[in-house]
Backbone as a ProteinNet text record, in pm:
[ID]
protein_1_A
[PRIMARY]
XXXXXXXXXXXXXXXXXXXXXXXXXXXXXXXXXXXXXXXXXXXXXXXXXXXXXXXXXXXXX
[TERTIARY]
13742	13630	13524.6	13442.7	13324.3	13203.9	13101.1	13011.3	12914.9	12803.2	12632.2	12655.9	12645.7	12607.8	12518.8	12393.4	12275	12336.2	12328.2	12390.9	12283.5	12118.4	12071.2	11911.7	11765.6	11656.6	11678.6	11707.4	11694.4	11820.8	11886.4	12045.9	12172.7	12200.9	12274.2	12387.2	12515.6	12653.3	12736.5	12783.6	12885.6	13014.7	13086.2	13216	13317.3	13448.8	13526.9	13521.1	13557.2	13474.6	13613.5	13641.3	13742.5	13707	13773.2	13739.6	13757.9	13684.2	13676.3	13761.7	13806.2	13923.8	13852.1	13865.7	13764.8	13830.2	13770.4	13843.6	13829.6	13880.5	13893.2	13780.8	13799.7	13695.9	13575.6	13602.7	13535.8	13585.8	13520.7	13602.1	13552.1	13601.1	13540.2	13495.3	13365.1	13305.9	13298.1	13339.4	13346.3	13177.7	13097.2	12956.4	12998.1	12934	12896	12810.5	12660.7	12576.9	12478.2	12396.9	12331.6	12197.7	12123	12005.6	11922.1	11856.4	11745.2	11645.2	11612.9	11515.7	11379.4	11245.9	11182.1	11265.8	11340.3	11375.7	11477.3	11588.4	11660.1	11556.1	11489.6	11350.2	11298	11260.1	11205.5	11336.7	11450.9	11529.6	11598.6	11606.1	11625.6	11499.9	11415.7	11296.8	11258.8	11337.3	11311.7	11190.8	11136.7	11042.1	11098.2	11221.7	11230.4	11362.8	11348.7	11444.4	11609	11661.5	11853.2	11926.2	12034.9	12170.3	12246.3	12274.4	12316.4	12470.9	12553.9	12551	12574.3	12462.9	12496.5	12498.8	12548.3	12565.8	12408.3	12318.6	12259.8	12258.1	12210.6	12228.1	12276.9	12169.1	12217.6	12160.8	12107.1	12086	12152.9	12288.6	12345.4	12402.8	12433	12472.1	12602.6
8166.1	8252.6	8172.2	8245.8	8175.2	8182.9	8059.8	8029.7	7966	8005	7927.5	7808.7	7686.9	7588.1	7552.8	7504.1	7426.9	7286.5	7170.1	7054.6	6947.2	6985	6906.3	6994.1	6948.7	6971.8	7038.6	7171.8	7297.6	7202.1	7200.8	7172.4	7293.7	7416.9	7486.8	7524.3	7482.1	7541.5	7664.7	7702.4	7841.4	7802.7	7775.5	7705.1	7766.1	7775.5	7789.5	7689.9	7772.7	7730.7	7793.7	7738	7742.4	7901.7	7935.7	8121.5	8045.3	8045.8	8018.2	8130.3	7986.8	8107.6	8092.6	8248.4	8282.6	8226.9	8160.8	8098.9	8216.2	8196	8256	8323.6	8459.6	8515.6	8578.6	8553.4	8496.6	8651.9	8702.9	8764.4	8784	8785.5	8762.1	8868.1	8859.6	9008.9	8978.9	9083.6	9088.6	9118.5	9002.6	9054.7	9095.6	9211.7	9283	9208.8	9192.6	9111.7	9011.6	8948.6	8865.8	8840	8853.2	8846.1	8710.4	8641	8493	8528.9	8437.3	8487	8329.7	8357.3	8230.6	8108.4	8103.3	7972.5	7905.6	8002.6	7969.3	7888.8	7941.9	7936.4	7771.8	7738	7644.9	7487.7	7558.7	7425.4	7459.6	7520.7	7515.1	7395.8	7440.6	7380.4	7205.5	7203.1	7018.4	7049.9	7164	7168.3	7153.9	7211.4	7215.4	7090.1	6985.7	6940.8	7007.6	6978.1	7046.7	6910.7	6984	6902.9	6890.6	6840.1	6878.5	6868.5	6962.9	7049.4	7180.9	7290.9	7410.9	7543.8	7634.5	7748.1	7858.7	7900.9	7984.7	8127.5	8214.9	8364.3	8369.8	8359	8384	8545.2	8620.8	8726.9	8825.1	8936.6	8956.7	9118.1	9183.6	9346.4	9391.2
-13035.2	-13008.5	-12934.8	-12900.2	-12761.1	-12832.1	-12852.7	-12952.9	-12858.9	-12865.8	-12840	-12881.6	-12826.3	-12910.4	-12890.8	-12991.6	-12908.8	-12936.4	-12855	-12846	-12907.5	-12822.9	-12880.1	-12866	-12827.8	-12762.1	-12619.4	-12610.4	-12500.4	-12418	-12472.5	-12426.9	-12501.1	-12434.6	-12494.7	-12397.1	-12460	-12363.3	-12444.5	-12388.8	-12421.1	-12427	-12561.7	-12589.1	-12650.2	-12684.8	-12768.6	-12843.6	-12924.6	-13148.1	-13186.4	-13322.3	-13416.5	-13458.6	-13489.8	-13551.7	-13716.7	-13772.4	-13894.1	-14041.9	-14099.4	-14188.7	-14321.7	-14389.8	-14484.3	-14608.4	-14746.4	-14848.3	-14943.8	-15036.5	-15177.9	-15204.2	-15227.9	-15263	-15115.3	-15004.2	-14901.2	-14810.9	-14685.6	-14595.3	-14464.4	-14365.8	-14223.4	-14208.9	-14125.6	-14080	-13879.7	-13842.9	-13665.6	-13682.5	-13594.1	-13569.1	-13379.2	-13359.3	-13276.1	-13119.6	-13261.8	-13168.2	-13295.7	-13196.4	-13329	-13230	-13294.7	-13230.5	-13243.3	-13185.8	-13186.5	-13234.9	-13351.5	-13378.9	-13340.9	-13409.1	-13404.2	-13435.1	-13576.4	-13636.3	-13494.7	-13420.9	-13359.6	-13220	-13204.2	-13032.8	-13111.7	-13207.9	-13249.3	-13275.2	-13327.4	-13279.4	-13190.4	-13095.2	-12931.2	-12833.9	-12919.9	-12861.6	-12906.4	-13047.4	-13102.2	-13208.3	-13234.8	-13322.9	-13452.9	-13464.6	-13609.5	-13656	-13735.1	-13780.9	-13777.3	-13685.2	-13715.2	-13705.5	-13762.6	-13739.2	-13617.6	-13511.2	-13395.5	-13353.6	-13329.6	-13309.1	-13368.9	-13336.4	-13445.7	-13365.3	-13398.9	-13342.1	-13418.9	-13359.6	-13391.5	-13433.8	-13478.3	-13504.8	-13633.4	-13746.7	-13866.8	-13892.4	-13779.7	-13768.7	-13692.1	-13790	-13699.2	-13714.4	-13650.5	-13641.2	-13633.9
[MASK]
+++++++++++++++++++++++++++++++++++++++++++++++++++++++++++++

């Protein structure tokens, strides 16, 4: 599947990502769309402490 990555400080590429397999108890949901919100604009930007590299959009439809 094709994933946002932010890499680092307003460094973001468009990659194939592992499709992640759901564990026990667990079950995949198809998101649609996912929207940016502030938190995502702020470590795009280096404001906010992240781990690098992470895929954004924990907001999603």
């Amino acid at each position: 599947m094709k994933g946002l990555v932010i890499e680092g400080p307003q460094k973001v590429t468009l990659k194939e990502v592992p499709t992640p397999k759901p564990g026990s108890g667990e079950v995949m949901v198809r998101v649609r769309a996912a929207g940016v919100c502030g938190t995502d604009v702020h470590i795009y930007h280096g404001e906010f402490i992240a781990s690098y590299p992470l895929i954004p959009g924990h907001e999603f439809a």
